[in-house]
C-alpha positions as CSV (number, residue, x, y, z in Angstrom):
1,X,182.6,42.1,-182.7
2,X,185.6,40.2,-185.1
3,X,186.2,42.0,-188.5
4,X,186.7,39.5,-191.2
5,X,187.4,39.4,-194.8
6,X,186.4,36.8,-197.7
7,X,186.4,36.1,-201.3
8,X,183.8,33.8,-202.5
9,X,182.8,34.1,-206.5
10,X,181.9,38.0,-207.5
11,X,178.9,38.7,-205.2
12,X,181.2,38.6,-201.5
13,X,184.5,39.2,-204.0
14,X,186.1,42.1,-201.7
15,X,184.3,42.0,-198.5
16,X,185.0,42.2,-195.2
17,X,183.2,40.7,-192.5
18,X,181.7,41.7,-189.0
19,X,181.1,39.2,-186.8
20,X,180.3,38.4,-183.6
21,X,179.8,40.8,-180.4
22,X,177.5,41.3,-178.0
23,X,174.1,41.8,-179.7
24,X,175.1,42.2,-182.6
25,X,174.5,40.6,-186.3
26,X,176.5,40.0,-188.7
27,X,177.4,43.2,-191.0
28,X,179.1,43.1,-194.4
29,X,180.8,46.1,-196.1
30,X,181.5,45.6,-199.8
31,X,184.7,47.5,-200.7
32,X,183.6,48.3,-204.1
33,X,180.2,49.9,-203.4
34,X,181.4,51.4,-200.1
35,X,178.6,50.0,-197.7
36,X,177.7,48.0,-195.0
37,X,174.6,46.0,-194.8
38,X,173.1,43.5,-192.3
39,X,173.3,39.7,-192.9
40,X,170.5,38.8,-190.6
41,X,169.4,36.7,-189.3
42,X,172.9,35.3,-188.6
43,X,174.3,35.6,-185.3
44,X,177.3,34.1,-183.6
45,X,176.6,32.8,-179.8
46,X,180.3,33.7,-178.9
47,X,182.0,36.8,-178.4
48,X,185.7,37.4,-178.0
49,X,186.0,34.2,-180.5
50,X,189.5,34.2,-182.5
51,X,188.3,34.2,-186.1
52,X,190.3,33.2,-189.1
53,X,189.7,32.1,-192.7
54,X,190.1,28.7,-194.0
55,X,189.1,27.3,-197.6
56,X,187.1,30.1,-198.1
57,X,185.0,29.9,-194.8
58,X,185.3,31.9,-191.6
59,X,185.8,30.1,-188.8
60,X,185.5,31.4,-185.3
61,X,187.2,29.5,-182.4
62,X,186.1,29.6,-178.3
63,X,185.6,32.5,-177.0
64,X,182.4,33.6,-174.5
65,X,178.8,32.8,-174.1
66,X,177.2,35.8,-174.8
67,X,174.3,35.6,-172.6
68,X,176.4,35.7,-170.0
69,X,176.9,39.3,-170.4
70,X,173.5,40.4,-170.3
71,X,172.6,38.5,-167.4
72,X,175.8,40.3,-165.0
73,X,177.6,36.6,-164.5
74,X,181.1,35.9,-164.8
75,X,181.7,34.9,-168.5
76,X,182.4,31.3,-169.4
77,X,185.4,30.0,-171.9
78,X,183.7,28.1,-174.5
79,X,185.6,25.2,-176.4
80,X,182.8,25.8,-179.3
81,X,184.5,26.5,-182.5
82,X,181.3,27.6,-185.6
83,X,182.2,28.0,-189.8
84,X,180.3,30.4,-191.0
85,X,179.7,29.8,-195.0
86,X,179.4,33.5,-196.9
87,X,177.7,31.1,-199.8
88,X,174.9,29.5,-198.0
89,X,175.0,32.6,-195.1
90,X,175.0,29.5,-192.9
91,X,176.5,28.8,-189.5
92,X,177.8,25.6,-189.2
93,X,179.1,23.8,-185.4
94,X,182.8,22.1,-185.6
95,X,183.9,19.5,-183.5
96,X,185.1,21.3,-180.4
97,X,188.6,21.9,-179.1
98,X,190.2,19.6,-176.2
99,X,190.1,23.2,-173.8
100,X,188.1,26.1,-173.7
101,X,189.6,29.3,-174.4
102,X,188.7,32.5,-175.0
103,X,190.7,35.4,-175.7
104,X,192.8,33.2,-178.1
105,X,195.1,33.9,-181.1
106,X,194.1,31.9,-184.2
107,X,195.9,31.6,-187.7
108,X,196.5,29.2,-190.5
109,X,199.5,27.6,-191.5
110,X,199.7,24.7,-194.0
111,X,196.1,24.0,-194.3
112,X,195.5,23.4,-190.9
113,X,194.2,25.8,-188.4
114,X,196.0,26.6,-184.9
115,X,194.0,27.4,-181.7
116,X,197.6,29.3,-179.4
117,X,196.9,30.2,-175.6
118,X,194.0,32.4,-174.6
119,X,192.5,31.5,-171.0
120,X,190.6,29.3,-169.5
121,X,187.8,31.0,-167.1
122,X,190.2,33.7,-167.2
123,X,193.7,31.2,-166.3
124,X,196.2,32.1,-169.2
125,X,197.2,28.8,-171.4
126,X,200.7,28.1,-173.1
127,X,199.1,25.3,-174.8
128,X,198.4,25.1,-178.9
129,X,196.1,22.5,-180.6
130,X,195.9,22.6,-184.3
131,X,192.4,21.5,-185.9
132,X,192.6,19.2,-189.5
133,X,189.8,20.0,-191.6
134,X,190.2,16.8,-193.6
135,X,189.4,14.6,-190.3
136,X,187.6,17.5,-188.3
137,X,189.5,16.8,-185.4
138,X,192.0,18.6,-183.1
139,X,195.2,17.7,-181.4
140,X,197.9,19.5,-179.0
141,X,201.1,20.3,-180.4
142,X,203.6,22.0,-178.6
143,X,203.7,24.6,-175.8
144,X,204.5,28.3,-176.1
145,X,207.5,29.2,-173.8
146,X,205.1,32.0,-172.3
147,X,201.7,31.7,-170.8
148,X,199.7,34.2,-173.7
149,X,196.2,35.5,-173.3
150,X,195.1,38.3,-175.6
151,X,197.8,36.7,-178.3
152,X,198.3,38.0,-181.6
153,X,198.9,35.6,-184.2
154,X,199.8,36.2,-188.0
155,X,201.8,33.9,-190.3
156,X,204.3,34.3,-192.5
157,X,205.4,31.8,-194.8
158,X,205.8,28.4,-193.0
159,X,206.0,30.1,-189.3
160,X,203.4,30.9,-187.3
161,X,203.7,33.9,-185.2
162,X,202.3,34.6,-181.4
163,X,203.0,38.1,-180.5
164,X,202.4,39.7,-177.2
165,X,199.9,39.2,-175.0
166,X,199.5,38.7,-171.1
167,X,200.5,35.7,-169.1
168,X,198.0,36.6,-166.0
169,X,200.5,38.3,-164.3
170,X,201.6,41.2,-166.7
171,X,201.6,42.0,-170.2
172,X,203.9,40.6,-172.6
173,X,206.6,42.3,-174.8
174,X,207.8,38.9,-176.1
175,X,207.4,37.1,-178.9
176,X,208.1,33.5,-180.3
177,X,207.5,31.8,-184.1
178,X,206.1,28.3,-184.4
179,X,208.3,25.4,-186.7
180,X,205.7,23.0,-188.0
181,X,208.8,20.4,-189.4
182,X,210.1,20.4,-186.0
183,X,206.9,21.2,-183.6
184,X,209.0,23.7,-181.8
185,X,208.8,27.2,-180.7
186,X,211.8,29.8,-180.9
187,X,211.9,33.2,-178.7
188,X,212.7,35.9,-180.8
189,X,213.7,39.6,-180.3
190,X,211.0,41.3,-178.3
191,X,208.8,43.8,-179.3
192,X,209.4,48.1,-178.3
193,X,206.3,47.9,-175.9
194,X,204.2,45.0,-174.3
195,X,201.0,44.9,-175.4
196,X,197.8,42.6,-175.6
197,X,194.7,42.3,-177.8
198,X,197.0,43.8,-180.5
199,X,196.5,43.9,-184.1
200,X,199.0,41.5,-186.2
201,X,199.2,41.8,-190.2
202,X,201.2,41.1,-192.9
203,X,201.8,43.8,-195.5
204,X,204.5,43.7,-198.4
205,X,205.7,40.7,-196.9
206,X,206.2,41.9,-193.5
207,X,205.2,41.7,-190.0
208,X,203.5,44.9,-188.5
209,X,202.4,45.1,-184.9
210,X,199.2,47.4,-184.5
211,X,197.6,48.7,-181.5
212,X,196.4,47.2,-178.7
213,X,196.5,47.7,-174.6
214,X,198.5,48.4,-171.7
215,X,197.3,47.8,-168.3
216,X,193.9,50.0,-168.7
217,X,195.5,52.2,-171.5
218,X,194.7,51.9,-175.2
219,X,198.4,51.8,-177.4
220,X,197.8,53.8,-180.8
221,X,201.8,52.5,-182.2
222,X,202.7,50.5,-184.6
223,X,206.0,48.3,-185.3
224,X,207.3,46.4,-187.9
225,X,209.5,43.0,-187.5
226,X,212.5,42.9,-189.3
227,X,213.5,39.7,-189.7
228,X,216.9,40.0,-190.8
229,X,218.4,42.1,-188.1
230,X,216.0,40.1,-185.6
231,X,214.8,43.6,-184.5
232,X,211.6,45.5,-183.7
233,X,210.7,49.3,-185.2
234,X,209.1,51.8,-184.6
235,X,206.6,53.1,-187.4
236,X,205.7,56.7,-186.1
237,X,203.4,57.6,-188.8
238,X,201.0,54.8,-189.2
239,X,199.7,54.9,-185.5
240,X,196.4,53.9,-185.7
241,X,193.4,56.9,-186.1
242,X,191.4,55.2,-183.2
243,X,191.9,53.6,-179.8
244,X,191.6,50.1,-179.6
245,X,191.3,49.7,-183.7
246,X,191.7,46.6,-185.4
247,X,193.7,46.3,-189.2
248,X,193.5,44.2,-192.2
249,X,195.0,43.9,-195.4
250,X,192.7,43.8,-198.3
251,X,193.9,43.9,-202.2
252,X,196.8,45.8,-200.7
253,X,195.3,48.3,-198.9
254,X,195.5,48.4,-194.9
255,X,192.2,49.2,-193.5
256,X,192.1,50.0,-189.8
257,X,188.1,49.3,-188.2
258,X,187.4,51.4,-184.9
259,X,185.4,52.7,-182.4
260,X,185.6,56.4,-181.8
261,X,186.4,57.0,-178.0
262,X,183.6,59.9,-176.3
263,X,181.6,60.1,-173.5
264,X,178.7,58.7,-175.8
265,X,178.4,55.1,-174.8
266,X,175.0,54.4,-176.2
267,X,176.2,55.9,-179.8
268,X,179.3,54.2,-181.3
269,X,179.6,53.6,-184.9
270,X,182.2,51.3,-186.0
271,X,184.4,53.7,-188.5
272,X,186.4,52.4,-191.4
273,X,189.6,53.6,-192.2
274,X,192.3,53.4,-195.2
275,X,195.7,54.2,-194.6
276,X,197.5,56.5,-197.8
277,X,201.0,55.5,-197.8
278,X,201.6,58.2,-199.7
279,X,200.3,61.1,-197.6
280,X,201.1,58.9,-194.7
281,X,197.5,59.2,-193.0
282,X,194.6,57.3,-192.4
283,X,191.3,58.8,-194.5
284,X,188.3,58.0,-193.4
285,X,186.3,55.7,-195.9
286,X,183.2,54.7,-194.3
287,X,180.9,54.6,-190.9
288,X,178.0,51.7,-190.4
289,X,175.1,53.1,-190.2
290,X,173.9,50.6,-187.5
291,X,174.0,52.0,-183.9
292,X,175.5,49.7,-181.3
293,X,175.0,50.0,-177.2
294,X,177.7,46.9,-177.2
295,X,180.8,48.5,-174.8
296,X,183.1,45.6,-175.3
297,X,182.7,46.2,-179.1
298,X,186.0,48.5,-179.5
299,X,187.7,45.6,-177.4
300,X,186.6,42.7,-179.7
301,X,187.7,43.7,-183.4
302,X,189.6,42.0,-185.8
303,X,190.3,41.7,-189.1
304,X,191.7,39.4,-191.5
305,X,191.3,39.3,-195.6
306,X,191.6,36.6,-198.4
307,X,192.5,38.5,-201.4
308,X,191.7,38.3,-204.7
């Protein structure tokens, strides 16, 4: 499942959005009333999708067929890419990228949304096409300097970030920003620890770098990008309240969305949390009160949020 947020007129004004996963709907939690409901009878035929926001509308890009899971076969990339109207509650299909990739990072950047590595039947991909809503089509720009499945991607203003990952052959403490103007891609200083599937958000105007995995181990640290010095650091006391969380910034709040880790497969709740920069902990806002058996679920969220 992808945690999403949108702002569309007063009834989805501070939302956030769950979508995808295996077997499960659509949910919707409503910041202001503090509750999640069901949007069925909306589903998403993908999961693992990168999922971003563009003009208002959720996209979600490749990913898996999810009836390959339930039937024990060896999941397929998809090059499917869905918009998901929170107006109409509509799915819509999208021309399709030129590969199939799931696992991939997606973000936004001048309009224009950009599909970076992810695998291809589980071959890691340097390539990067960029989709132009205005023609509804895509087209390759350039290469990443590292192989990245399991990217993280965030943007800040006219770079495009991709953050980690795994290149098939170990997981990935660099990082490298995107130059539109000159279609390039720079290495810069790499992260503390390598990581993939890691949470990448922008708060006060900087970059944070939230969870994720090592090898078969769950990573609970955070660090922040500074820019200036070039120079990753460590922030000791936002770790993340739950294994394999995801974050988002919403109305200047960080939110973190996890699973909590037991023995109890068949009875995970995705948990909301808020994080108190004063105190300097996360408080627990909210759990959905639908039941989920999906096991990939904690391995699946993210988040993203279009303010008000």
């Amino acid at each position: 499942m992808s945690i999403y947020g949108l702002k569309k007129d007063n009834i989805l004004n501070g939302c956030i959005y769950a979508v995808g996963g295996f077997n499960v709907p659509f949910l919707r939690y409503d910041l202001n009333q503090n509750k999640w409901m069901t949007l069925a009878p909306i589903r998403l035929n993908q999961t693992r999708p990168g999922l971003t926001v563009l003009n208002d509308q959720l996209y979600a890009v490749g990913g898996h067929k999810i009836q390959l899971y339930a039937t024990g076969r060896s999941p397929q990339s998809l090059s499917d890419v869905t918009r998901y109207d929170p107006v109409q509650n509509t799915l819509t299909p999208v021309v399709n990228m030129n590969l199939r990739r799931s696992n991939v990072g997606v973000g936004v950047l001048n309009g224009q949304l950009y599909a970076v590595g992810g695998n291809t039947d589980g071959i890691p991909r340097s390539s990067v096409e960029r989709y132009d809503p205005k023609d509804n089509t895509w087209i390759f720009v350039a290469a990443m300097n590292f192989r990245r499945s399991s990217v993280g991607v965030a943007v800040i203003g006219s770079r495009l970030y991709a953050v980690g990952g795994c290149d098939g052959n170990s997981y990935l403490a660099s990082v490298e920003r995107y130059d539109p103007n000159h279609n390039k891609w720079t290495v810069i200083a790499d992260m503390s620890s390598p990581r993939k599937n890691a949470n990448v958000v922008i708060l006060g105007g900087q970059l944070y770098v939230m969870g994720g995995s090592l090898d078969s181990n769950s990573i609970v640290s955070v660090e922040r990008y500074d820019s200036y010095l070039n120079k990753w650091n460590i922030v000791p006391y936002m770790s993340l309240k739950d294994s394999y969380s995801s974050a988002v910034v919403a109305n200047g709040n960080l939110y973190s969305v996890g699973m909590r880790n037991n023995q109890y497969l068949s009875r995970r709740f995705p948990l909301l949390y808020r994080y108190d920069p004063v105190e300097n902990l996360w408080v627990h806002v909210t759990t959905a009160n639908r039941r989920t058996n999906d096991t990939m679920l904690e391995k699946t969220v993210s988040m993203t949020y279009i303010g008000v």
